[in-house]
N, CA, C and O atoms as CSV, one atom per row, in Angstrom:
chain,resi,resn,atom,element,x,y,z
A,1,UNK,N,N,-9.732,-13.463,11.382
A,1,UNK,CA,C,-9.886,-13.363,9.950
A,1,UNK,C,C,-9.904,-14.778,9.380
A,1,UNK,O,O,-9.203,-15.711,9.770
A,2,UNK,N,N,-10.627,-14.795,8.595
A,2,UNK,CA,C,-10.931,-16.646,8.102
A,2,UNK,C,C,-9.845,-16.815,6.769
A,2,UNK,O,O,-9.893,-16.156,5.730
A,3,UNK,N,N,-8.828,-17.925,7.123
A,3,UNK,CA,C,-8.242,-18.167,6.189
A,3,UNK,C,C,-8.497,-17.839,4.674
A,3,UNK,O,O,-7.740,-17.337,3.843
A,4,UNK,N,N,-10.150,-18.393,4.539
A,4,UNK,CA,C,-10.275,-18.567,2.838
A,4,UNK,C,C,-10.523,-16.794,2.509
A,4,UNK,O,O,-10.587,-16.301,1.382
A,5,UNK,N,N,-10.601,-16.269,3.430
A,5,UNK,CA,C,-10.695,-15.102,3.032
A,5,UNK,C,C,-9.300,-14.143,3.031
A,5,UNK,O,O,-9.180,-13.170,2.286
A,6,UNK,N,N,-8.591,-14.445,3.691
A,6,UNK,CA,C,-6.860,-13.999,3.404
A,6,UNK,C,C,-6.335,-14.517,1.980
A,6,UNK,O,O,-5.654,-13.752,1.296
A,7,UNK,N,N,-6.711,-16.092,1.424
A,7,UNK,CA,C,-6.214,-16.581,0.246
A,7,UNK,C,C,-7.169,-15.949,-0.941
A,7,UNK,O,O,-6.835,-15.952,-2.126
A,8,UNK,N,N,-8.064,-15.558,-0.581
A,8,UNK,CA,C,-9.106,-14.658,-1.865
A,8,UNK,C,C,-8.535,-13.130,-2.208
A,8,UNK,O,O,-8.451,-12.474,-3.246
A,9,UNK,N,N,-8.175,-12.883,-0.764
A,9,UNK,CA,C,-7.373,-11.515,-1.172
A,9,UNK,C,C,-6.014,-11.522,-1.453
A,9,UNK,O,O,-5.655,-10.520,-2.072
A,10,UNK,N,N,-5.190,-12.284,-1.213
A,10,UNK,CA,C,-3.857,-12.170,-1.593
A,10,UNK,C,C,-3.874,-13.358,-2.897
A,10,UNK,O,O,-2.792,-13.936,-2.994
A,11,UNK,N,N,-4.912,-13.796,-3.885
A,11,UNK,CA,C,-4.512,-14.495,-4.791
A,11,UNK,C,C,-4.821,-15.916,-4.904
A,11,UNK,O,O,-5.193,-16.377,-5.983
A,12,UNK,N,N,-4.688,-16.662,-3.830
A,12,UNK,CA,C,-4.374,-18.016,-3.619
A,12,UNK,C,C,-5.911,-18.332,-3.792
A,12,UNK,O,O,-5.786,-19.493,-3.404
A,13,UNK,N,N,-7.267,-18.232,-4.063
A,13,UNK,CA,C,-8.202,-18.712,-3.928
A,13,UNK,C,C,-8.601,-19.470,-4.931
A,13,UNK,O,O,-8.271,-19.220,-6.090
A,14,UNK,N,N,-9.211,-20.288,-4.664
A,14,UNK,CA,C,-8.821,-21.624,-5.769
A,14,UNK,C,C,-7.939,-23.053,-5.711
A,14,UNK,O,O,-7.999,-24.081,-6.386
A,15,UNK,N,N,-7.149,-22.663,-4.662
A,15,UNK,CA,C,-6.242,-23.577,-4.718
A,15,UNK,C,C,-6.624,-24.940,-4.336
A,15,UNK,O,O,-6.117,-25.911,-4.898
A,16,UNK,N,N,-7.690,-25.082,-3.199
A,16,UNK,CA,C,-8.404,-26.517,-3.104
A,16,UNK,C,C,-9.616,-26.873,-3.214
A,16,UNK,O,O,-10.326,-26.272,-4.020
A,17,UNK,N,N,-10.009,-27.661,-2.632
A,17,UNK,CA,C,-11.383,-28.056,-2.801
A,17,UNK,C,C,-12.323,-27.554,-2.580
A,17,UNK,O,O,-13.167,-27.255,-3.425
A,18,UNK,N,N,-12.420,-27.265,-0.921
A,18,UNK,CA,C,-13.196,-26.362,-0.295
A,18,UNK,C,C,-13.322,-24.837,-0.371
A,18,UNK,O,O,-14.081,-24.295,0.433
A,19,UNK,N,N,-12.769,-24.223,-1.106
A,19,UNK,CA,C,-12.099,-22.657,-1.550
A,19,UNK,C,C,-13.716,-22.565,-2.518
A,19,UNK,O,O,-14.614,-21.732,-2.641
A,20,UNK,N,N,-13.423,-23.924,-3.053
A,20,UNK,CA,C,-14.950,-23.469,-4.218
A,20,UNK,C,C,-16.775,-23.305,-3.379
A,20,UNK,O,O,-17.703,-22.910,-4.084
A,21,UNK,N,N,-17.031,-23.693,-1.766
A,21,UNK,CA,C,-17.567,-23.871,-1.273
A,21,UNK,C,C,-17.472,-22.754,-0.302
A,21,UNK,O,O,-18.314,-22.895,0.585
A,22,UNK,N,N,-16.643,-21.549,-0.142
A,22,UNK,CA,C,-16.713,-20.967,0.820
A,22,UNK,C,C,-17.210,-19.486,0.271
A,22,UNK,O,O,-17.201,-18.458,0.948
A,23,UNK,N,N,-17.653,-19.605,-1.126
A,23,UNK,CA,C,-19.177,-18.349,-1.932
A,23,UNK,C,C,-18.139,-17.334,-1.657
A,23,UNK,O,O,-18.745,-16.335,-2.043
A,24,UNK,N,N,-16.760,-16.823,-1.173
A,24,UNK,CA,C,-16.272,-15.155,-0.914
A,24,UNK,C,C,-16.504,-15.031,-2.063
A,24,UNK,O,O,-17.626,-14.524,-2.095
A,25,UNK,N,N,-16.119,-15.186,-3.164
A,25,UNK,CA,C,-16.507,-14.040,-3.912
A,25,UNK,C,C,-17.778,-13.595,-4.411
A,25,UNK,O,O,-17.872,-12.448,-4.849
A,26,UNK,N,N,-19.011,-14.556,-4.391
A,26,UNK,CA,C,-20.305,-13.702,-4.441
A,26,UNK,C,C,-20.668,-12.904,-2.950
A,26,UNK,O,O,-21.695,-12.226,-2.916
A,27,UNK,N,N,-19.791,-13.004,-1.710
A,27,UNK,CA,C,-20.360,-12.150,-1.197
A,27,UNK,C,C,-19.830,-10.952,-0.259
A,27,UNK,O,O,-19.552,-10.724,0.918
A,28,UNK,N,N,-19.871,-10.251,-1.689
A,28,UNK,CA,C,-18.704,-8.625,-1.221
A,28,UNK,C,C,-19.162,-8.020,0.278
A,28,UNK,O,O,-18.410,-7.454,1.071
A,29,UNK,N,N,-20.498,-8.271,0.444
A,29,UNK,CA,C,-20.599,-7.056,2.142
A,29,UNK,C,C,-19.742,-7.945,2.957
A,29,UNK,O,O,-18.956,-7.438,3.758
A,30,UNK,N,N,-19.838,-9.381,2.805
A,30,UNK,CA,C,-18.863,-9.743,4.186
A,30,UNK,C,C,-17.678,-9.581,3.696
A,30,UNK,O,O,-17.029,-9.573,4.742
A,31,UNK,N,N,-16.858,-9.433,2.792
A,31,UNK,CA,C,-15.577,-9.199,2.649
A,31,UNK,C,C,-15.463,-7.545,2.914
A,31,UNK,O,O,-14.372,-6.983,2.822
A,32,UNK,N,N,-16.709,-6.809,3.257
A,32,UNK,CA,C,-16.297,-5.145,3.305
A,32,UNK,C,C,-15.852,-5.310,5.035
A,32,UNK,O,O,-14.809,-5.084,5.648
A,33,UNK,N,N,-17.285,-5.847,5.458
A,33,UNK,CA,C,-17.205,-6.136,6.676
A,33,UNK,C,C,-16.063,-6.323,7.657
A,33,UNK,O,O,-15.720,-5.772,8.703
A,34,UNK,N,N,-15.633,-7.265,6.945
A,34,UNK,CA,C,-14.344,-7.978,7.455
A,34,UNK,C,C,-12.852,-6.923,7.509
A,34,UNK,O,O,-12.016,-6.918,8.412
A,35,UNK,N,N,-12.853,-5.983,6.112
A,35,UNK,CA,C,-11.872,-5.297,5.589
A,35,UNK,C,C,-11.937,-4.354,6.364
A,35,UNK,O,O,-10.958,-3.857,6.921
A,36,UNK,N,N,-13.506,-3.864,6.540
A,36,UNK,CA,C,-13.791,-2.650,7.838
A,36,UNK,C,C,-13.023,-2.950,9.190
A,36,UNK,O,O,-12.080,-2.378,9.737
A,37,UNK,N,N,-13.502,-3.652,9.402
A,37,UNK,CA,C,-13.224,-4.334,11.332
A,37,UNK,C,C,-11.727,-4.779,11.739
A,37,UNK,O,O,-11.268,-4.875,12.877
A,38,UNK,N,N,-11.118,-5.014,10.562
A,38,UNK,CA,C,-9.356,-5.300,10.609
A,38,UNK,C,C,-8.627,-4.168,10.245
A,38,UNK,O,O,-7.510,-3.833,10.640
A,39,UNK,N,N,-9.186,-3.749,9.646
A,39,UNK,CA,C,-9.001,-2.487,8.839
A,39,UNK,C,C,-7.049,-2.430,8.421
A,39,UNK,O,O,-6.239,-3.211,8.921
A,40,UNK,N,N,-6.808,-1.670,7.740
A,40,UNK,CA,C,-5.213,-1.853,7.887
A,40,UNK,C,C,-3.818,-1.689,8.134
A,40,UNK,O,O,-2.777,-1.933,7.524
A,41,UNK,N,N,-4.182,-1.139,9.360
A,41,UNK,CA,C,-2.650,-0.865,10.311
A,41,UNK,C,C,-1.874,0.255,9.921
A,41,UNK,O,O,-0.871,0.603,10.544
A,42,UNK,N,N,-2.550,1.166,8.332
A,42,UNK,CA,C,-1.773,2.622,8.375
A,42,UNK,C,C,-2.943,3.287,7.445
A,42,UNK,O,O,-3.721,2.724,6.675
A,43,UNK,N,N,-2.789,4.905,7.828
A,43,UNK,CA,C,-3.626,5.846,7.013
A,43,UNK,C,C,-3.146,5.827,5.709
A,43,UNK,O,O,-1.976,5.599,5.400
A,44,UNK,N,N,-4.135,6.088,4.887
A,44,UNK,CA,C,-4.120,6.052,3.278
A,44,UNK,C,C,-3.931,8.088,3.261
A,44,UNK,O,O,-4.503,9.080,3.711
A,45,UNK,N,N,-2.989,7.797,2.593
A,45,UNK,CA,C,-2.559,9.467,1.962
A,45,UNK,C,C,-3.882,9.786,1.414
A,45,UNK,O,O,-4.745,9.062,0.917
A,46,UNK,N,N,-3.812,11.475,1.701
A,46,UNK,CA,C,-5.000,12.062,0.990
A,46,UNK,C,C,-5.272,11.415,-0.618
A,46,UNK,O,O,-4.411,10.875,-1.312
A,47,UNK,N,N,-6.758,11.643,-0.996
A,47,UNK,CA,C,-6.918,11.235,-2.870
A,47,UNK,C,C,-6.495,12.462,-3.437
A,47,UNK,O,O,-6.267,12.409,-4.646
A,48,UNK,N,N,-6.332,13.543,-2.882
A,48,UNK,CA,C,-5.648,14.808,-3.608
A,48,UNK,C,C,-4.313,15.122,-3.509
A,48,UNK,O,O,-4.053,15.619,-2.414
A,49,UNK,N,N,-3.350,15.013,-4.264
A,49,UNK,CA,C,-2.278,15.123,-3.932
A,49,UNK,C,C,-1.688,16.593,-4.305
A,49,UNK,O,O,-1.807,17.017,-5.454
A,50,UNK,N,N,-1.197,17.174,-3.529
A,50,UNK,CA,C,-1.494,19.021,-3.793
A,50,UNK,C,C,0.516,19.224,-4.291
A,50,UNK,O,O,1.576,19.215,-3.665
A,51,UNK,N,N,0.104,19.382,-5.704
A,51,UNK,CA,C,1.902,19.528,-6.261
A,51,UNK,C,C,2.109,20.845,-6.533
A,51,UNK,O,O,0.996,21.248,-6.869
A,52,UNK,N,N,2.768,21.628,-6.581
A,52,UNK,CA,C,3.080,22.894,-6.900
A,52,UNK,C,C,3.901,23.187,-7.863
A,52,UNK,O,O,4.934,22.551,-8.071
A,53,UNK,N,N,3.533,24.132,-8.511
A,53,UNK,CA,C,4.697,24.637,-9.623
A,53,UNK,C,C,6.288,24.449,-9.050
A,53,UNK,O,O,6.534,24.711,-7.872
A,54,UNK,N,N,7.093,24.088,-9.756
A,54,UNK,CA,C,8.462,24.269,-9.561
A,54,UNK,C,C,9.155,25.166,-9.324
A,54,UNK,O,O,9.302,25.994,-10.222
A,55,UNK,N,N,9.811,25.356,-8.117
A,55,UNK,CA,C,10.480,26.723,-7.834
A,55,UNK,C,C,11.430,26.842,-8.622
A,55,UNK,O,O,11.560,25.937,-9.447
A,56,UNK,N,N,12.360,27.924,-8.639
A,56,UNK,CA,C,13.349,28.343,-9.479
A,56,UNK,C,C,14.520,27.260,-8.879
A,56,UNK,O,O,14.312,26.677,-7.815
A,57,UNK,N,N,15.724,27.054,-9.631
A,57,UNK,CA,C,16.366,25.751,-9.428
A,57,UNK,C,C,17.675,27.278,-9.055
A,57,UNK,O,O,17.959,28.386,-9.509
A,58,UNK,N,N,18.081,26.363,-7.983
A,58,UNK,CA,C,19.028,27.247,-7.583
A,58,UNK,C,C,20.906,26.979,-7.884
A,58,UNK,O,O,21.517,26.261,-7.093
A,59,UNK,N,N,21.315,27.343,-8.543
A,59,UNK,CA,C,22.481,27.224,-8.726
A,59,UNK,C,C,23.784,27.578,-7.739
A,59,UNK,O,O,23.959,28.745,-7.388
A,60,UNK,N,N,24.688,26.517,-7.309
A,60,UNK,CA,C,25.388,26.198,-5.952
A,60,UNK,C,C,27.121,26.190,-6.673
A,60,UNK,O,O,27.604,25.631,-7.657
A,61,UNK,N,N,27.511,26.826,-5.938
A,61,UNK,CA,C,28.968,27.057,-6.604
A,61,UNK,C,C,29.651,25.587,-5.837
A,61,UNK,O,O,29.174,25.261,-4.750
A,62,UNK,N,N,30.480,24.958,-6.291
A,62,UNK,CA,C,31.103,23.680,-5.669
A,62,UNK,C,C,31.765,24.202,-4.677
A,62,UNK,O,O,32.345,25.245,-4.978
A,63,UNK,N,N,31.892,23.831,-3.548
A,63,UNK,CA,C,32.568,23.584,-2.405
A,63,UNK,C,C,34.248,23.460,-2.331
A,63,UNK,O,O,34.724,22.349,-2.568
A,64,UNK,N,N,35.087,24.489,-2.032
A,64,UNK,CA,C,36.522,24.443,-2.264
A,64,UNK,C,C,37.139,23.073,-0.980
A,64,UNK,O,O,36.930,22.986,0.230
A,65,UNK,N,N,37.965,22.144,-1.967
A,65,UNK,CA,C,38.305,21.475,-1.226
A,65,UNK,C,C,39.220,21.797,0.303
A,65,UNK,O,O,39.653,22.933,0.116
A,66,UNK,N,N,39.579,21.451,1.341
A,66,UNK,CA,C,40.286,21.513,1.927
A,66,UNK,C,C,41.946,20.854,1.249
A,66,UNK,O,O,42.329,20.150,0.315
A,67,UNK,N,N,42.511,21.585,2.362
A,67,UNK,CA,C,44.151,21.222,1.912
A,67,UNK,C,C,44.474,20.610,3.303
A,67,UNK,O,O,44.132,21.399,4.183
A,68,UNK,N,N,45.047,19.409,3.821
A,68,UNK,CA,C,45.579,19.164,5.114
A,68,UNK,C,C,47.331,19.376,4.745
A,68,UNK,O,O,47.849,19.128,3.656
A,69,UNK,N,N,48.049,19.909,6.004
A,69,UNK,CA,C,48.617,20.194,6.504
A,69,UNK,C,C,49.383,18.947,7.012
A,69,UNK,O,O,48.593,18.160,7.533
A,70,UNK,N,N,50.702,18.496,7.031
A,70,UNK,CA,C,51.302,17.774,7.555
A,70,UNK,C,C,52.060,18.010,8.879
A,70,UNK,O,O,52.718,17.100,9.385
């Protein structure tokens, strides 16, 4: 992965001289390219996220403490 292209995506681009000479940002297919072929180390959750109505809330009587014994 080419440096100036790690500092374009995390922010830092710009920072020197040569940053202005290395065109990433006019040229998005090689940054797809690149994003394709490294790709990133975990699956992206579905775009549908399937929520359901709220079940009935269940009401829990508290728990009787214990007594110890000496």
């Amino acid at each position: 992965m080419p440096d100036d292209l790690i500092n374009y995506w995390v922010g830092h681009a710009g920072k020197n001289v040569t940053d202005a000479y290395s065109k990433l940002k006019l040229d998005l297919e090689f940054r797809k390219q690149v994003a394709q072929r490294v790709g990133l180390g975990f699956d992206l959750p579905s775009p549908k996220n399937v929520i359901g109505p709220n079940g009935p809330k269940i009401e829990t009587e508290p728990v009787p403490e214990m007594t110890v014994r000496d």
